[in-house]
C-alpha positions in Angstrom: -14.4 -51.8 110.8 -12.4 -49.4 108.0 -14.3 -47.5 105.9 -14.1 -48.7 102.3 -13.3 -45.6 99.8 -15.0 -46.1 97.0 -14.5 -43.9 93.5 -17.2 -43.3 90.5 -15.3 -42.7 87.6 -16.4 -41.6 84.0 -15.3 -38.8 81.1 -16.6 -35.6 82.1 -17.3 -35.7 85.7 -21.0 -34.2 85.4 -23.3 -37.1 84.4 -23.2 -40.3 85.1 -20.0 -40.5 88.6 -21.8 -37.5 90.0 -25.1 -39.2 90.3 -23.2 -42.6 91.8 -21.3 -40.2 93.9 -24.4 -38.6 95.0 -26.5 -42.0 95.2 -24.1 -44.2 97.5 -22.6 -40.7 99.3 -25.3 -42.2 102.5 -24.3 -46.0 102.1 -22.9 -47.2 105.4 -19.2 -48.1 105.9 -18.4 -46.1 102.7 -16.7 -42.9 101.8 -17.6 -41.8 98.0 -15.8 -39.4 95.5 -16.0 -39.4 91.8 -13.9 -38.0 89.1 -13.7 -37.6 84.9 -10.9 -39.0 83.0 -11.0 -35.9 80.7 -8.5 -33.1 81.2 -11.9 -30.4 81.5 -13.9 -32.8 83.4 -16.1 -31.3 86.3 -13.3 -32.6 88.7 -10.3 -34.0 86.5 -9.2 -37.6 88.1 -6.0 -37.1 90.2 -3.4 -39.6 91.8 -4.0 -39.3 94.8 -7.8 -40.1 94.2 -6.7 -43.7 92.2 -4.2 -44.3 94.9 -6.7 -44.0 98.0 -9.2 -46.1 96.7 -10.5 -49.1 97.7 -12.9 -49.9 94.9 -12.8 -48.0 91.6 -16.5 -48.1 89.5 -15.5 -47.3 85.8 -18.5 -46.5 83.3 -17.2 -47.8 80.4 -14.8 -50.3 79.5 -12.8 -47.4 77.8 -12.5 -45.7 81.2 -10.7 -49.1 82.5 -8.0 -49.3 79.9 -7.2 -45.0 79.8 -7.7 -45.6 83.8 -4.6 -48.6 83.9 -3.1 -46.5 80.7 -2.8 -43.2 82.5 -2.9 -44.4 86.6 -1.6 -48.0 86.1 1.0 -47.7 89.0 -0.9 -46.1 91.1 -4.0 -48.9 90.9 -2.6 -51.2 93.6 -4.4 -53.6 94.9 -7.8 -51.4 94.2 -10.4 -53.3 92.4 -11.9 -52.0 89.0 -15.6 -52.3 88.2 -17.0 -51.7 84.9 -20.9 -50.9 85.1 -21.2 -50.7 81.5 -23.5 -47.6 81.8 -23.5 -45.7 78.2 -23.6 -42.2 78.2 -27.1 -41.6 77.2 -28.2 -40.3 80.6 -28.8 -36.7 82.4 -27.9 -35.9 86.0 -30.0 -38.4 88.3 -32.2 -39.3 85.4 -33.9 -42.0 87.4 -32.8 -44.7 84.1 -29.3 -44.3 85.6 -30.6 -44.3 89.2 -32.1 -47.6 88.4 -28.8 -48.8 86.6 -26.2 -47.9 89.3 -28.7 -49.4 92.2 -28.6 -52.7 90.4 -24.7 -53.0 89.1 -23.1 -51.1 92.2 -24.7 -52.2 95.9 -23.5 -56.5 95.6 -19.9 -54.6 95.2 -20.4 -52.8 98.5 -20.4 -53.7 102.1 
């Protein structure tokens, strides 16, 4: 069985797609990264991170249309989630732990 790559995406790259990357980094059959849409995020979204992806979780639905605005070519046939997670949360704040472990395992294997 292939190992389905699976990217956390939000603005900055510090809150919210750290503590997804950090959550699911243990699921089996996965490999996690996550990256901000911002230019001085944490770790800036790159091509080649869209283009390997299997699944892409987006916080916001504003993240999905600058993701297909800015990466559109490179999206393939990778499937776009949006969790609809706010950003109102700190690092691991167990709120956001709650939130990602119900809107992000039925989307993995």
């Amino acid at each position: 069985m292939s190992v389905m790559r699976v990217l956390f995406v939000c603005s900055q790259n510090r809150l919210r797609s750290p503590t997804a990357e950090q959550l699911f980094a243990a699921w089996p059959g996965v490999e996690v990264t996550s990256g901000g849409l911002n230019h001085d995020a944490e770790e800036p979204l790159t091509l080649e991170m869209v283009r390997d992806a299997d699944i892409i979780f987006v916080m916001e639905k504003a993240h999905r249309r600058r993701l297909s605005a800015r990466f559109g070519s490179a999206l393939g046939a990778a499937r776009v989630i949006c969790l609809d997670i706010p950003d109102d949360y700190d690092f691991m704040e167990p709120a956001l732990v709650r939130l990602l472990q119900a809107r992000v395992p039925r989307h993995l294997p």
